[in-house]
C-alpha positions in Angstrom: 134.8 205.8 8.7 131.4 206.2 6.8 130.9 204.5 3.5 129.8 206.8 0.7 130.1 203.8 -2.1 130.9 200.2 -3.3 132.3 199.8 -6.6 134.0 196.8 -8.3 137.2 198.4 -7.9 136.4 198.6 -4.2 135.2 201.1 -1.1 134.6 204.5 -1.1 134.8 205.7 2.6 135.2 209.0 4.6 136.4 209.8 8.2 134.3 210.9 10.9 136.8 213.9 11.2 135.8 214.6 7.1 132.0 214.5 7.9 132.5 216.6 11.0 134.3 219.1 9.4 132.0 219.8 6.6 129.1 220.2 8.6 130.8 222.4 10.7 131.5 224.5 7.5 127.7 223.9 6.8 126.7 225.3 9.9 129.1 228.1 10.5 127.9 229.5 6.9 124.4 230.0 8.0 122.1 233.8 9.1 122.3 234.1 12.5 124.6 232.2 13.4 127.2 233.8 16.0 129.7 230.6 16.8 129.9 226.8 17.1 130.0 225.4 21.0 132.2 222.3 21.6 130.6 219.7 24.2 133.1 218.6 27.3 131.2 215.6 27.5 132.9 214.8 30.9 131.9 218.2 32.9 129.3 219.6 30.2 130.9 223.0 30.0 130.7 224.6 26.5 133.5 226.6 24.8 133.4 228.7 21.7 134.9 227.1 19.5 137.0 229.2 16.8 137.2 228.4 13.0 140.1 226.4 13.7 138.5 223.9 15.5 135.0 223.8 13.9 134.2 220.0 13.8 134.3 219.9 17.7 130.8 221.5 17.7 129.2 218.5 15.7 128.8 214.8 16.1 128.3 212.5 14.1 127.2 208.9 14.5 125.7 206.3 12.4 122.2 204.3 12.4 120.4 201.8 10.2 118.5 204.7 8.6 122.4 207.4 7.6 124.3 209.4 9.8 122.6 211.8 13.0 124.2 214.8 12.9 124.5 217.2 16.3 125.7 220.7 15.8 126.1 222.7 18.6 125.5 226.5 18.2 125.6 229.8 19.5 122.7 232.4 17.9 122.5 236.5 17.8 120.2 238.1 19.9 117.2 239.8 18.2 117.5 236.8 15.5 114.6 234.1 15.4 116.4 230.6 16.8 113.7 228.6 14.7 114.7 229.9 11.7 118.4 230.0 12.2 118.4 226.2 13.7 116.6 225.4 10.1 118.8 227.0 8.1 121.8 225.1 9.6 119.4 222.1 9.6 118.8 222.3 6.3 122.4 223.4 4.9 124.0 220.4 6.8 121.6 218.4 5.2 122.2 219.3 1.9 125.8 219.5 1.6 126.3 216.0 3.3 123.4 214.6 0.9 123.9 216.3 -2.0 127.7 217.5 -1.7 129.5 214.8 -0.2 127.0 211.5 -0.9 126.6 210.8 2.5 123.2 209.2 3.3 121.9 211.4 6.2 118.9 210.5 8.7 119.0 213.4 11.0 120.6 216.6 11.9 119.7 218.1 15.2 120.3 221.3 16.4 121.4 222.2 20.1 121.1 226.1 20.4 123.4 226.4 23.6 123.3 230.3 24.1 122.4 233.8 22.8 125.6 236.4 22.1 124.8 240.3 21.5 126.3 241.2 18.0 128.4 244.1 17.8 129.2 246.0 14.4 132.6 247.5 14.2 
C-alpha cells in the first residue's frame, strides 16, 4: 500500500495492484507502443501480456525520494524507441503525479522486443 495523504480524519492509501494498473493503462495508451511484456522473474522469459492482465508488465516499488516505476514494453518496427519510451515515460509520470497524487521518483522503461505491425 502507498500513501497518497494524511488527514485528521486519517490515511489515504492505494494498493500496489491500483498503481500497477494505472500505469499500465498509462503505458498501453502511448504511439508506438505494440504490447506490455510481463517479467518471469524466476526464468526471465517474457510473455505478452494482454489487456487483461496489464499491471504484470510494470513494477512498482517505493524509495525515500516516491515510487520507481518499471514498465516493460514491446515497440513497432520502423517507430523511434527513444521517443516511444518517453512518451510512456512521461504519461506514467503524469497520470501517477498529477492523476492519482502519487509522489513519483522514477519511471524506467525496459523496451524488451520489436513486433512488425500489420494493418487489417
Amino acid at each position: 500500500m502507498f500513501k497518497i495523504k494524511t488527514t485528521e480524519l486519517g490515511d489515504i492509501t492505494v494498493a500496489k495492484e491500483v498503481v500497477e494498473t494505472i500505469a499500465g493503462l498509462a503505458s498501453i495508451d502511448s504511439y508506438g507502443l505494440v504490447g506490455m511484456v510481463a517479467q518471469d522473474i524466476q526464468t526471465g522469459l517474457s510473455s505478452i501480456l494482454g489487456l487483461e492482465s496489464i499491471r504484470k508488465g510494470v513494477q512498482v516499488r517505493s524509495s525515500e525520494e516516491g515510487l520507481i516505476v518499471d514498465v516493460y514494453i514491446i515497440v513497432g518496427y520502423g517507430i523511434k524507441i527513444r521517443e516511444v519510451a518517453a512518451n510512456v515515460m512521461q504519461k506514467v509520470m503524469y497520470v501517477l503525479g498529477k492523476d492519482a497524487g502519487l509522489s513519483v521518483a522514477a519511471v524506467n522503461v525496459n523496451v524488451k522486443g520489436v513486433r512488425v505491425i500489420t494493418e487489417k
